[in-house]
C-alpha positions in Angstrom: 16.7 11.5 67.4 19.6 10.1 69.4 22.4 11.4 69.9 26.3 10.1 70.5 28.4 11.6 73.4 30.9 13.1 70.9 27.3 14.8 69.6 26.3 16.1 72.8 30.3 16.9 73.4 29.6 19.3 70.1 26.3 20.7 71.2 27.7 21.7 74.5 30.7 23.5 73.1 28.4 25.5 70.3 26.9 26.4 73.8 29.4 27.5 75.6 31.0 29.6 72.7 27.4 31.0 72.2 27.4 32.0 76.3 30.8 33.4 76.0 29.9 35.9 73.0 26.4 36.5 74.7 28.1 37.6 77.8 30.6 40.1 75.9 27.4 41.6 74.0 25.9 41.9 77.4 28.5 43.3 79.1 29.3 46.1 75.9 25.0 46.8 76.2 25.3 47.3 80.3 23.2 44.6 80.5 22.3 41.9 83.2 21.6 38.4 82.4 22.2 35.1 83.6 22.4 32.4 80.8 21.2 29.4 80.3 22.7 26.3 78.1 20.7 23.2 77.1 20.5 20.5 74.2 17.2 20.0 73.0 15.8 18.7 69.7 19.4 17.8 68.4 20.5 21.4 68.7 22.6 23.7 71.5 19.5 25.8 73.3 21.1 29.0 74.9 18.6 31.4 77.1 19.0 34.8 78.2 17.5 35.3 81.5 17.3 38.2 83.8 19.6 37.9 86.9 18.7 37.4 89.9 20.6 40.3 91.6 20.3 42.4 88.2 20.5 46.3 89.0 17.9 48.0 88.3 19.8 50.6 86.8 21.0 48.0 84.0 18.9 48.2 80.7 16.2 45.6 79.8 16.6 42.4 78.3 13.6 43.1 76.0 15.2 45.6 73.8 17.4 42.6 72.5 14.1 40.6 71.3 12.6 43.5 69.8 9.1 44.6 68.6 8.3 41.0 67.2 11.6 39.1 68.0 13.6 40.7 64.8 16.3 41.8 67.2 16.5 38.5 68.7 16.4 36.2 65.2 19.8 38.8 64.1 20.9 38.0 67.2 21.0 34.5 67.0 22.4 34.8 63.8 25.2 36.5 65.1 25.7 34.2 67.6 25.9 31.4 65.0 28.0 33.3 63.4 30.2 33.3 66.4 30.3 29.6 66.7 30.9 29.1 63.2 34.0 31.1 63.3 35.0 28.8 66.7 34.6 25.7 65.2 34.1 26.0 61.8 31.0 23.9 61.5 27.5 25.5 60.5 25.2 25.7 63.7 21.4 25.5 64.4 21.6 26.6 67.9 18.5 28.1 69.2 18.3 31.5 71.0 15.6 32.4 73.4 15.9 36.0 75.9 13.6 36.9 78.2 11.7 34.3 77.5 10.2 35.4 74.2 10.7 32.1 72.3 8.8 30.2 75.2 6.2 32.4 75.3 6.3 32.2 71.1 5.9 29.1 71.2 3.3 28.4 73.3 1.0 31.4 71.1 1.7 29.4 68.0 1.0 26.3 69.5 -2.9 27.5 70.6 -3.0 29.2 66.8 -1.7 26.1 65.3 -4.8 24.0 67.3 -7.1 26.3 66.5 -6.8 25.9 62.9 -6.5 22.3 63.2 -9.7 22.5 64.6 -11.1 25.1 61.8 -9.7 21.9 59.2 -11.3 19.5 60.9 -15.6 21.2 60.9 -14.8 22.9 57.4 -12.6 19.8 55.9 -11.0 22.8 54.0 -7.3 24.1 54.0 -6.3 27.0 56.3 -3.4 29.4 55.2 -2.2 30.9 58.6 -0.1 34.2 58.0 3.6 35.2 57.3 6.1 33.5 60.0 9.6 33.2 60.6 11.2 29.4 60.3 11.1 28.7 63.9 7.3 30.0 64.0 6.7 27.5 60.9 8.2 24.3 62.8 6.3 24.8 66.1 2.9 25.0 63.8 4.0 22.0 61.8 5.3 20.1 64.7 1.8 20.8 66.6 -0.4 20.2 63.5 1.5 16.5 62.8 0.9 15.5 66.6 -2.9 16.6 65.9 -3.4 13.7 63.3 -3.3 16.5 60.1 -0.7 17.6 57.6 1.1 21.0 56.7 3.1 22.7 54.0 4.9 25.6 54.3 4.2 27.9 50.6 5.4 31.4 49.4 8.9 33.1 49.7 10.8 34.6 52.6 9.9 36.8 54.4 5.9 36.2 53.5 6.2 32.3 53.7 3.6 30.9 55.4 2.2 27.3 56.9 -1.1 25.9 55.0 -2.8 23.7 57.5 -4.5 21.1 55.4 -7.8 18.1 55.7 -6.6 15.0 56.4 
């Protein structure tokens, strides 16, 4: 995908709306973080990361991911939300804290090979369980770069990818 300069222009404001609401959540949950702004993928990527010189007194950046990252996909909606009511456009920008997307990511990645690998000796499907819509496009992203297919079946929230034989 290629983007224009008024595109990345766009992207880098969702940004920096997203790090200015990020920071006021922060500051109202006594928490320290530096943050990070990126385009990647055609979308605005904004990171919470610890800081450097964090006290720490301050609270933990985990507790805004939470148990499986449900904190973290609300937040992110919120934060859409937020650049929304900015710009009035509709935004796809990705949130990551603490690393937990990365981290994500890489998991699903090694899951998504492993039943590539299960497809290929068995030359039969593999239904992989329930996962969010970001979960779904890393597994479908790493299963079209293996050579195979994938479909995404059920409903919300039990949808899950079906890895399936060439």
């Amino acid at each position: 995908m290629t983007l224009t300069a008024e595109d990345i222009s766009r992207l880098e404001q969702e940004g920096e709306i997203a790090a200015d609401y990020l920071e006021a959540l922060l500051d109202i949950a006594d928490l320290d973080g530096d943050i990070d702004m990126d385009v990647e993928g055609g979308r605005a990527s904004v990171s919470v990361i610890p800081a450097e010189d964090a006290d720490p007194t301050s609270g933990d950046l985990t507790r805004l991911v939470g148990r499986e990252g449900e904190v973290l996909e609300a937040l992110q909606e919120l934060t859409r939300l937020a650049v929304h009511r900015e710009t009035g456009e509709r935004s796809r920008l990705m949130l990551d804290i603490a690393g937990f997307r990365a981290k994500r990511r890489q998991d699903l990645a090694r899951l998504a090979t492993e039943a590539v690998e299960q497809v290929k000796e068995t030359g039969e499907s593999v239904k992989m369980k329930a996962m969010t819509p970001f979960e779904r496009k890393v597994v479908h992203d790493t299963v079209a770069e293996s050579g195979l297919r994938s479909e995404s079946e059920g409903e919300e929230p039990q949808r899950c990818v079906v890895v399936l034989p060439a």
